[in-house]
PQR file with spaces between the fields and no chain letter, atoms N, CA, C, O and H, PARSE charges and radii, in Angstrom:
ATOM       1  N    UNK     1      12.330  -55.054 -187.352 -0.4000 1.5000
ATOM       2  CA   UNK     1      11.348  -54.652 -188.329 -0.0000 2.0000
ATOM       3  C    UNK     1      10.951  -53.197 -188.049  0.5500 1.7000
ATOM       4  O    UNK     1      10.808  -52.664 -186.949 -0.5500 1.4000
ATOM       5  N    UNK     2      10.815  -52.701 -189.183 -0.4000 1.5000
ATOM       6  CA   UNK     2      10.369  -51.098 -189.056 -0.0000 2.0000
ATOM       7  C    UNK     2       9.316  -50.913 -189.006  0.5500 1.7000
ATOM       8  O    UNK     2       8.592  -51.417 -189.865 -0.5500 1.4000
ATOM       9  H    UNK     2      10.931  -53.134 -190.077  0.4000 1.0000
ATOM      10  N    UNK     3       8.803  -50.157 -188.036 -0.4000 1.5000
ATOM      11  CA   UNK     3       6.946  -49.528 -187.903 -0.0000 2.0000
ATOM      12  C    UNK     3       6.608  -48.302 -188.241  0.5500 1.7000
ATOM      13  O    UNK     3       7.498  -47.453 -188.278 -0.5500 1.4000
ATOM      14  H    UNK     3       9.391  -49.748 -187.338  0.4000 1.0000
ATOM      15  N    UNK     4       5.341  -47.968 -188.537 -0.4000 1.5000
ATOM      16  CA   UNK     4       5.077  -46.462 -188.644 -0.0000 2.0000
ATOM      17  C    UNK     4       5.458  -45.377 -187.146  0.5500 1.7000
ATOM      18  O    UNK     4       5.466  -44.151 -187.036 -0.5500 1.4000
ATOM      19  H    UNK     4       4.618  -48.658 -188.506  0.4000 1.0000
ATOM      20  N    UNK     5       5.751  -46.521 -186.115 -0.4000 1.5000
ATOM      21  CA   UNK     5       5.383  -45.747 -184.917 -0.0000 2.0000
ATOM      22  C    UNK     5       7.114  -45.398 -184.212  0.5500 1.7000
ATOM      23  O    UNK     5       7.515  -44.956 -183.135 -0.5500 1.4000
ATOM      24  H    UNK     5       5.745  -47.517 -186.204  0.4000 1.0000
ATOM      25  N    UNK     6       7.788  -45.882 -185.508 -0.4000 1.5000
ATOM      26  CA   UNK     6       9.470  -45.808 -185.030 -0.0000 2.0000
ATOM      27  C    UNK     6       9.818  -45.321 -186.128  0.5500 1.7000
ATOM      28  O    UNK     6      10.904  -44.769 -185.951 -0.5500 1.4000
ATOM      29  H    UNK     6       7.462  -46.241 -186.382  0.4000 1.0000
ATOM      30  N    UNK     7       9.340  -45.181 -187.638 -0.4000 1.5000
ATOM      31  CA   UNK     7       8.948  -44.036 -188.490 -0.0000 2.0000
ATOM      32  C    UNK     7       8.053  -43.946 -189.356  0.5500 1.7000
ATOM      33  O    UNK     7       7.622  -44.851 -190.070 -0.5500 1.4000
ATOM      34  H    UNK     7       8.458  -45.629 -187.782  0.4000 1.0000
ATOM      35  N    UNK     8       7.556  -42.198 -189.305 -0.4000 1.5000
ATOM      36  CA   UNK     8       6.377  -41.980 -189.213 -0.0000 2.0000
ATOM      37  C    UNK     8       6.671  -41.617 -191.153  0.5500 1.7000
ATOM      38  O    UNK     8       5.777  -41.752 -191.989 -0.5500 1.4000
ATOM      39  H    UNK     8       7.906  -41.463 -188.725  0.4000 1.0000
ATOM      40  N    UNK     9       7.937  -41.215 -191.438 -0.4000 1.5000
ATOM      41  CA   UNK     9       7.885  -41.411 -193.160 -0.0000 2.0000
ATOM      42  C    UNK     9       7.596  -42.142 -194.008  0.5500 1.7000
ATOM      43  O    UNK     9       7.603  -41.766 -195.180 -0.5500 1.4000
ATOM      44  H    UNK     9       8.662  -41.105 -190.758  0.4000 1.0000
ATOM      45  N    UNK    10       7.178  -43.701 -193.562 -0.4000 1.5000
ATOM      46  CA   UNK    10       7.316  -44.994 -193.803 -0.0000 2.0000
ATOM      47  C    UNK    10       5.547  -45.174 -194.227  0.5500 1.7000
ATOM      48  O    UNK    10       5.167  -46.139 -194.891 -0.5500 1.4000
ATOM      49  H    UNK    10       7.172  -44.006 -192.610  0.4000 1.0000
ATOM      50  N    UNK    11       4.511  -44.008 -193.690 -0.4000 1.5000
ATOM      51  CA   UNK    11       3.319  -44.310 -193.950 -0.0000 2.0000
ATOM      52  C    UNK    11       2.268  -45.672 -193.643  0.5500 1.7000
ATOM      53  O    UNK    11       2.684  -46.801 -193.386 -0.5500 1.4000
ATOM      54  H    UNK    11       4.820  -43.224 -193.152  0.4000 1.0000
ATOM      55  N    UNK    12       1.352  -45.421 -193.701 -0.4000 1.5000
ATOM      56  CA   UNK    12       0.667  -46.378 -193.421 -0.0000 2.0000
ATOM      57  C    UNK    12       0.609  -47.782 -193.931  0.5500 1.7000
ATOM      58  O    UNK    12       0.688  -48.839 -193.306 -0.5500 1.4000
ATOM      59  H    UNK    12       1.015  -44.503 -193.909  0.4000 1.0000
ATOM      60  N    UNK    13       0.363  -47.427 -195.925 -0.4000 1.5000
ATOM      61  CA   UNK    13       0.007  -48.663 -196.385 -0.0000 2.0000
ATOM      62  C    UNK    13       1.510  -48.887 -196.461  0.5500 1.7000
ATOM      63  O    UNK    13       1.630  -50.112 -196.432 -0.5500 1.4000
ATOM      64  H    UNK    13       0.299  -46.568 -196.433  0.4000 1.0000
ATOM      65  N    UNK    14       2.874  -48.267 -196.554 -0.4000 1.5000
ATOM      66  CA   UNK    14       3.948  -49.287 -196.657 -0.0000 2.0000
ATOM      67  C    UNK    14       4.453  -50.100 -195.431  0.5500 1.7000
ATOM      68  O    UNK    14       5.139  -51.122 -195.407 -0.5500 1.4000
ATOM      69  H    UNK    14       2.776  -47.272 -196.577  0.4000 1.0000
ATOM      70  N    UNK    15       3.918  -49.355 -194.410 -0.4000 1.5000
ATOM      71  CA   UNK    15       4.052  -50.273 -193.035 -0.0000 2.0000
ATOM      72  C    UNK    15       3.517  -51.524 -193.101  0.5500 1.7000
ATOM      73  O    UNK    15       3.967  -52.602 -192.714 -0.5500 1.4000
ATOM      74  H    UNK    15       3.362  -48.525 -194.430  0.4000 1.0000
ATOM      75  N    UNK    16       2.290  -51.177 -193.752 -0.4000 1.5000
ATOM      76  CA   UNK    16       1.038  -52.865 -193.577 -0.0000 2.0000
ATOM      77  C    UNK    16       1.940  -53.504 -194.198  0.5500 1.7000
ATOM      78  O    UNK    16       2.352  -54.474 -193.561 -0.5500 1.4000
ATOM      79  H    UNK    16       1.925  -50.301 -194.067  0.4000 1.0000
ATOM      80  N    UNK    17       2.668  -53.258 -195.730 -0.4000 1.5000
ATOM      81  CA   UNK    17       3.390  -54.349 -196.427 -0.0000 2.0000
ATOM      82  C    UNK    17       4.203  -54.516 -196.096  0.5500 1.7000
ATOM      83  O    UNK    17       4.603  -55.624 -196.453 -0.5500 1.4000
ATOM      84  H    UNK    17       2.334  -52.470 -196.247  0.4000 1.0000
ATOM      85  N    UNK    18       5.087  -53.821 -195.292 -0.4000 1.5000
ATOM      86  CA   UNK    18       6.213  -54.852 -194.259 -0.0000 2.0000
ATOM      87  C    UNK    18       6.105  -55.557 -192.765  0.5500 1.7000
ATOM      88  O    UNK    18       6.853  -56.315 -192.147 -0.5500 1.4000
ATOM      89  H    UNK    18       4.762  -52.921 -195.002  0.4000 1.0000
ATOM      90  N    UNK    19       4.827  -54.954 -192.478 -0.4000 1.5000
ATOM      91  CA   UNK    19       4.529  -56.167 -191.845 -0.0000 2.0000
ATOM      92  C    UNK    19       4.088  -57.511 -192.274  0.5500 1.7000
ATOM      93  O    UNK    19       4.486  -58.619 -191.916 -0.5500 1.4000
ATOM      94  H    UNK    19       4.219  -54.339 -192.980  0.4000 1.0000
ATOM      95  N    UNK    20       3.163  -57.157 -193.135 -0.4000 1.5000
ATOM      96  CA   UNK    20       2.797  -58.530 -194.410 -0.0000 2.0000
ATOM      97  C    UNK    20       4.103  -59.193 -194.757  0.5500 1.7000
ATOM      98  O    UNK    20       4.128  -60.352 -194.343 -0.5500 1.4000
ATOM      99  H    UNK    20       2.840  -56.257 -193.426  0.4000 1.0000
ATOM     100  N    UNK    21       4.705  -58.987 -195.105 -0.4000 1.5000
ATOM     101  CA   UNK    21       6.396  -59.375 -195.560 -0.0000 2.0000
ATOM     102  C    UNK    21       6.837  -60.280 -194.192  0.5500 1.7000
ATOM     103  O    UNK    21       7.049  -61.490 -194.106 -0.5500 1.4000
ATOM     104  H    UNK    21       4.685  -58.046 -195.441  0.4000 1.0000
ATOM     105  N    UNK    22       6.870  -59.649 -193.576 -0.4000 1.5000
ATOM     106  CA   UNK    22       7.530  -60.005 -192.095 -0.0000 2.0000
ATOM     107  C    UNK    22       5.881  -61.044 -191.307  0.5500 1.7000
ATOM     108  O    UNK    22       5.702  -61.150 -190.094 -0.5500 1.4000
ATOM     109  H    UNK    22       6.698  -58.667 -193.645  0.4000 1.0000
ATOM     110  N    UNK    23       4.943  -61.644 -192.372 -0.4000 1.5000
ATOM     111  CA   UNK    23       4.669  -62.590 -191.287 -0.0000 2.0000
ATOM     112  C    UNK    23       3.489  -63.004 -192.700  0.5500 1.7000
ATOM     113  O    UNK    23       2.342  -62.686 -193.013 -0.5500 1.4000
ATOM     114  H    UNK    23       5.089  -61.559 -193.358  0.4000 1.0000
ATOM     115  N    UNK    24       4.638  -63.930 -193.281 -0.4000 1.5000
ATOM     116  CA   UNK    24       3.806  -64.731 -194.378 -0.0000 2.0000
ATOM     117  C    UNK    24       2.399  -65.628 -193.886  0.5500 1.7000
ATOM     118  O    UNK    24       1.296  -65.822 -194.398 -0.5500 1.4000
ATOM     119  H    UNK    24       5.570  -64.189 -193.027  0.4000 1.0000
ATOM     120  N    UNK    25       3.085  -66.069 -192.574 -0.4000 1.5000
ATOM     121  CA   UNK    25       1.491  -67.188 -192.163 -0.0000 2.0000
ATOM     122  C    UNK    25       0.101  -66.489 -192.700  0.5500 1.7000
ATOM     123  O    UNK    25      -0.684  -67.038 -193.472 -0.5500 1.4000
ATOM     124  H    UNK    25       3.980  -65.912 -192.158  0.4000 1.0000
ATOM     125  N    UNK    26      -0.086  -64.870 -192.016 -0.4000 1.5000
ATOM     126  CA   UNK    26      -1.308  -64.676 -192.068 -0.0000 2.0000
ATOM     127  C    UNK    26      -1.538  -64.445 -193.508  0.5500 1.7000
ATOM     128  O    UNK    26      -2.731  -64.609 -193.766 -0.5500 1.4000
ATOM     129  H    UNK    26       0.552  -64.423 -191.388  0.4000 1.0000
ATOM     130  N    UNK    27      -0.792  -64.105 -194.603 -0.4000 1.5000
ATOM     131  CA   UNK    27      -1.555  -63.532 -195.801 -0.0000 2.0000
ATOM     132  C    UNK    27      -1.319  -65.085 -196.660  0.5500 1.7000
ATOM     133  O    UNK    27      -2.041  -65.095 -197.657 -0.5500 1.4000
ATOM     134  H    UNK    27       0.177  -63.971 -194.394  0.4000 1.0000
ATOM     135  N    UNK    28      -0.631  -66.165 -196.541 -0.4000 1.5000
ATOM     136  CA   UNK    28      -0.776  -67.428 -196.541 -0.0000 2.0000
ATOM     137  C    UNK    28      -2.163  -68.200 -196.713  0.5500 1.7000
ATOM     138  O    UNK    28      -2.707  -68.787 -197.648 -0.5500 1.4000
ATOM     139  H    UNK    28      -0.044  -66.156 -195.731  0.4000 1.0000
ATOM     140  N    UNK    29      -2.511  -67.909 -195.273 -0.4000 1.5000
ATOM     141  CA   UNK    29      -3.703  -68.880 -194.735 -0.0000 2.0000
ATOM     142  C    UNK    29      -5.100  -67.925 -195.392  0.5500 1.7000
ATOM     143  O    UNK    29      -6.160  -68.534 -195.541 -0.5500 1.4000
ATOM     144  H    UNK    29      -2.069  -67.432 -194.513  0.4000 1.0000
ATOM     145  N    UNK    30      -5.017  -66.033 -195.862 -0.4000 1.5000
ATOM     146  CA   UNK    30      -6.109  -65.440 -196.592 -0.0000 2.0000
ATOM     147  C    UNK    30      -6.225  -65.981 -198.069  0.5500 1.7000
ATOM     148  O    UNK    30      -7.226  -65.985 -198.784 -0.5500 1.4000
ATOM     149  H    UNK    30      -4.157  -65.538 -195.742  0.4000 1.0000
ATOM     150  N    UNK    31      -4.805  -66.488 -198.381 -0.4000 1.5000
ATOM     151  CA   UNK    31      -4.809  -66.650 -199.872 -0.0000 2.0000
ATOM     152  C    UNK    31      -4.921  -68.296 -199.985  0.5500 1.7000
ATOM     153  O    UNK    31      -4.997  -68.644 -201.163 -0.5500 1.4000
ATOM     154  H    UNK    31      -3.992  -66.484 -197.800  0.4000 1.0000
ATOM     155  N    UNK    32      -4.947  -69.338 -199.090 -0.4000 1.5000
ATOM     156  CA   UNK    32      -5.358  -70.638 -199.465 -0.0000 2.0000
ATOM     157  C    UNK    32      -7.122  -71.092 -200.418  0.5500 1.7000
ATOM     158  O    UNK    32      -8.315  -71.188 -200.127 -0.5500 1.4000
ATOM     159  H    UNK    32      -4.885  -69.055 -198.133  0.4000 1.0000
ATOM     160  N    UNK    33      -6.326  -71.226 -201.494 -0.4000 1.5000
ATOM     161  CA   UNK    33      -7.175  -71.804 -202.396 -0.0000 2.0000
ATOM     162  C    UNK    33      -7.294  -70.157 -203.308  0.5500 1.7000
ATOM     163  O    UNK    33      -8.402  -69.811 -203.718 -0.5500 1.4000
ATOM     164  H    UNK    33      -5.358  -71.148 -201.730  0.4000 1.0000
ATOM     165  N    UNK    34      -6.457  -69.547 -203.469 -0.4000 1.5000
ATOM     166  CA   UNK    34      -6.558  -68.527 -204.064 -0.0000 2.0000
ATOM     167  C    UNK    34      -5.694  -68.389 -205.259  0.5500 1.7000
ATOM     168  O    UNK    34      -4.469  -68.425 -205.144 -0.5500 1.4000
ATOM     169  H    UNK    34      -5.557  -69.828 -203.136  0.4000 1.0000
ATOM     170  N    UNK    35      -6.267  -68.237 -206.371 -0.4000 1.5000
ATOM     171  CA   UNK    35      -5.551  -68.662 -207.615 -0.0000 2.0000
ATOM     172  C    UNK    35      -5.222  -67.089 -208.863  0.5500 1.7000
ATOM     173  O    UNK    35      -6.058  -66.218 -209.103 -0.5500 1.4000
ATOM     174  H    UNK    35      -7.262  -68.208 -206.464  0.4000 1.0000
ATOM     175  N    UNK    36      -4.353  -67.131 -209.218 -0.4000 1.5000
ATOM     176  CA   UNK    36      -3.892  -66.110 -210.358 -0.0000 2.0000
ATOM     177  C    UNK    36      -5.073  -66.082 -211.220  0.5500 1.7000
ATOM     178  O    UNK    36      -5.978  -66.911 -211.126 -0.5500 1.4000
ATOM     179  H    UNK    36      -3.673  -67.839 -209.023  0.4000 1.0000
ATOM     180  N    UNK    37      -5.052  -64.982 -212.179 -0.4000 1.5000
ATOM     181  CA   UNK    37      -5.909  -64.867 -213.377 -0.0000 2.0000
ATOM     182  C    UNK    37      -5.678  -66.297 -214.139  0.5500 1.7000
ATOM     183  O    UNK    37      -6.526  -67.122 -214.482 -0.5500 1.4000
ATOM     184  H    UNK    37      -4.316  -64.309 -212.255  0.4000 1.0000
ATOM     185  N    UNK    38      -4.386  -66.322 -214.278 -0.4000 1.5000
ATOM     186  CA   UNK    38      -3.714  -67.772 -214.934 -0.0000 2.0000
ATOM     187  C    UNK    38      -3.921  -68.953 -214.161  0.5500 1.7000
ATOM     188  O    UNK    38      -3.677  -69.998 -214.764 -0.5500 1.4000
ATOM     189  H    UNK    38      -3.698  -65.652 -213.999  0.4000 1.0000
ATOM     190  N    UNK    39      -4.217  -69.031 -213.260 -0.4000 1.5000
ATOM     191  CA   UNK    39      -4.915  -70.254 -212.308 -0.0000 2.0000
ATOM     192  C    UNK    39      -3.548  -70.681 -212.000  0.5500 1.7000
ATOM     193  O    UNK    39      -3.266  -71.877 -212.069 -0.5500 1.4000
ATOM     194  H    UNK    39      -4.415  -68.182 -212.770  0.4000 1.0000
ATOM     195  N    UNK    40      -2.699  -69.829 -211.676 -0.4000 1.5000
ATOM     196  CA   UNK    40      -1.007  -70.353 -210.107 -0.0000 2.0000
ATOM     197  C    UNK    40      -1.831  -69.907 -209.127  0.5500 1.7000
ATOM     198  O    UNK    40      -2.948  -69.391 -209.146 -0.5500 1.4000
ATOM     199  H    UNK    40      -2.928  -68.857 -211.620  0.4000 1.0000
ATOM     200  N    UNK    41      -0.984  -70.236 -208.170 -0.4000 1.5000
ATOM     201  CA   UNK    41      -1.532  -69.721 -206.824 -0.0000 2.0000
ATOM     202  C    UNK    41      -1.004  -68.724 -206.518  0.5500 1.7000
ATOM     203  O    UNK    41       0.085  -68.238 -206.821 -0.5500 1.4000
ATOM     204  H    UNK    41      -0.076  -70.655 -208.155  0.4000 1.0000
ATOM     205  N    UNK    42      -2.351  -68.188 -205.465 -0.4000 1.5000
ATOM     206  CA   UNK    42      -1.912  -66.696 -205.558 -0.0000 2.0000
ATOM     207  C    UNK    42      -0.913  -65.868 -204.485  0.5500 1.7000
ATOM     208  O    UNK    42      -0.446  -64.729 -204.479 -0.5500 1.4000
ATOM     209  H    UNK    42      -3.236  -68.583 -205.218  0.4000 1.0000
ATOM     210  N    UNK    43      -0.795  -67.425 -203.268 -0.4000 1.5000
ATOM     211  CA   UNK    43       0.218  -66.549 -202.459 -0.0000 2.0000
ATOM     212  C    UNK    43       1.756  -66.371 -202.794  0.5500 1.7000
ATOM     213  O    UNK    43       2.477  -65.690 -202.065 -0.5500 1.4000
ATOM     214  H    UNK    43      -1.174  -68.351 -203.273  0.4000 1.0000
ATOM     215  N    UNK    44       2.354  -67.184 -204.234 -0.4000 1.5000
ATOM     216  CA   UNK    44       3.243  -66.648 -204.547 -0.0000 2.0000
ATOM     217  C    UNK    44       3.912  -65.427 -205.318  0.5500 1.7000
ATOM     218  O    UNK    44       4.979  -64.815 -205.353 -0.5500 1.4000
ATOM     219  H    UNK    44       1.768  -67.737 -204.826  0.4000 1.0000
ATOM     220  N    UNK    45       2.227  -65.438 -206.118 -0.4000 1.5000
ATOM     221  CA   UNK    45       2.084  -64.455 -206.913 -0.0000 2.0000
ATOM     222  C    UNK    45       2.153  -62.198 -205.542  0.5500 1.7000
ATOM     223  O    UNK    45       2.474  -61.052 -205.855 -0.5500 1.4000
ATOM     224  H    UNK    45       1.360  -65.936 -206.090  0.4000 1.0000
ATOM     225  N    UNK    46       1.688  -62.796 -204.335 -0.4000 1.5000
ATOM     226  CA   UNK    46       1.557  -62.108 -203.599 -0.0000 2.0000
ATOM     227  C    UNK    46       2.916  -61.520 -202.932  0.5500 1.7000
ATOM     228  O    UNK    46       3.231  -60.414 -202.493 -0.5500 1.4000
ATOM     229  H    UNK    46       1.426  -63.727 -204.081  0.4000 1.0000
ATOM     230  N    UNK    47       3.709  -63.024 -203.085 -0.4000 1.5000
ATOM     231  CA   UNK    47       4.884  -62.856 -202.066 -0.0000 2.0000
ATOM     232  C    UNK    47       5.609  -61.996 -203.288  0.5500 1.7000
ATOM     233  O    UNK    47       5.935  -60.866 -202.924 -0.5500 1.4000
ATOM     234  H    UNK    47       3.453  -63.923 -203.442  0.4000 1.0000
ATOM     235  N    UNK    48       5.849  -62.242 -204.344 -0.4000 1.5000
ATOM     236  CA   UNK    48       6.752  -61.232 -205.300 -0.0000 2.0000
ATOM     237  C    UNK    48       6.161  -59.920 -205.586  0.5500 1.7000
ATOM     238  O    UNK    48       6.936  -59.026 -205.926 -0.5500 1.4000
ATOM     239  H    UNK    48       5.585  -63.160 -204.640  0.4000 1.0000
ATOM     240  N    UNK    49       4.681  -59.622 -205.486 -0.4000 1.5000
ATOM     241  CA   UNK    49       4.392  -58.272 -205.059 -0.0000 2.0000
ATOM     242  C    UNK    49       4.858  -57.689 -204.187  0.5500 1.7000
ATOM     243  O    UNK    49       5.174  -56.510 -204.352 -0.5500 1.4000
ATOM     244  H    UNK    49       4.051  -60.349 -205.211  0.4000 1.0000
ATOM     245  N    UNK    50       5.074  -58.410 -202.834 -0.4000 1.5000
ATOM     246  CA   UNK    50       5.560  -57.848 -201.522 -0.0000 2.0000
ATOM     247  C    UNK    50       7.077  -57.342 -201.661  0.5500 1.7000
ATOM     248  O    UNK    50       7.609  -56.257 -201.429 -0.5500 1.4000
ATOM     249  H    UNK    50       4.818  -59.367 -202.701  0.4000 1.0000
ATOM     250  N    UNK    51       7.525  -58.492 -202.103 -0.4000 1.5000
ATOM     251  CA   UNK    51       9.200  -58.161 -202.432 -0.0000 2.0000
ATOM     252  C    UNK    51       9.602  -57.183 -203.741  0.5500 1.7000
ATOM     253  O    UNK    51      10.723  -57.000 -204.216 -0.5500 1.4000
ATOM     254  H    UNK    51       7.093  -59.374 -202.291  0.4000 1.0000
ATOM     255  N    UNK    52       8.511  -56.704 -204.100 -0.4000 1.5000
ATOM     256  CA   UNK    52       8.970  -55.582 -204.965 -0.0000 2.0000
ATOM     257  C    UNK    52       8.508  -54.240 -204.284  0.5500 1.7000
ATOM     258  O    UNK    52       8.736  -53.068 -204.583 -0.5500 1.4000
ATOM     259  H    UNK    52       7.600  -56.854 -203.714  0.4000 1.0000
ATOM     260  N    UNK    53       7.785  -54.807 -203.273 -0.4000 1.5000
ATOM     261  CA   UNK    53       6.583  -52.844 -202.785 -0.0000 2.0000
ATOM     262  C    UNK    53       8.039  -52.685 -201.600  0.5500 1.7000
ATOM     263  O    UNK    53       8.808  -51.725 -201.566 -0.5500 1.4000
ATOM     264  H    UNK    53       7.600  -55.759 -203.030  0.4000 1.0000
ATOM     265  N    UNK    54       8.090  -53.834 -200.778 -0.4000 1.5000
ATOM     266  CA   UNK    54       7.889  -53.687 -199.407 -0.0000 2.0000
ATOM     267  C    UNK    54       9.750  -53.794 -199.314  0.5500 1.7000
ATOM     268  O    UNK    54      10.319  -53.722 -198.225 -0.5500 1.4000
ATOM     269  H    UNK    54       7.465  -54.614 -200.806  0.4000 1.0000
């Protein structure tokens, strides 16, 4: 996995989202019981954000 601290072009907030990417548990267990505008849930709605940023 790539870090800001092995490259520094990679920036901050795109680092956070590949670390987010690279460790579904924690943004998982923030988004339990967390629902879309459309009332899906929202950590899938999250995970295809990730896989388009990150």
């Amino acid at each position: 996995m790539t870090s800001v601290h092995k490259d520094a072009s990679l920036g901050l907030a795109k680092a956070g989202l590949v670390w987010l990417k690279g460790h579904p548990e924690m943004y998982e267990k923030w988004l339990d019981g967390v629902t879309t505008t459309d009332g899906k849930p929202g950590a899938p709605a999250f995970k295809a954000y990730l896989d388009s940023k990150a």
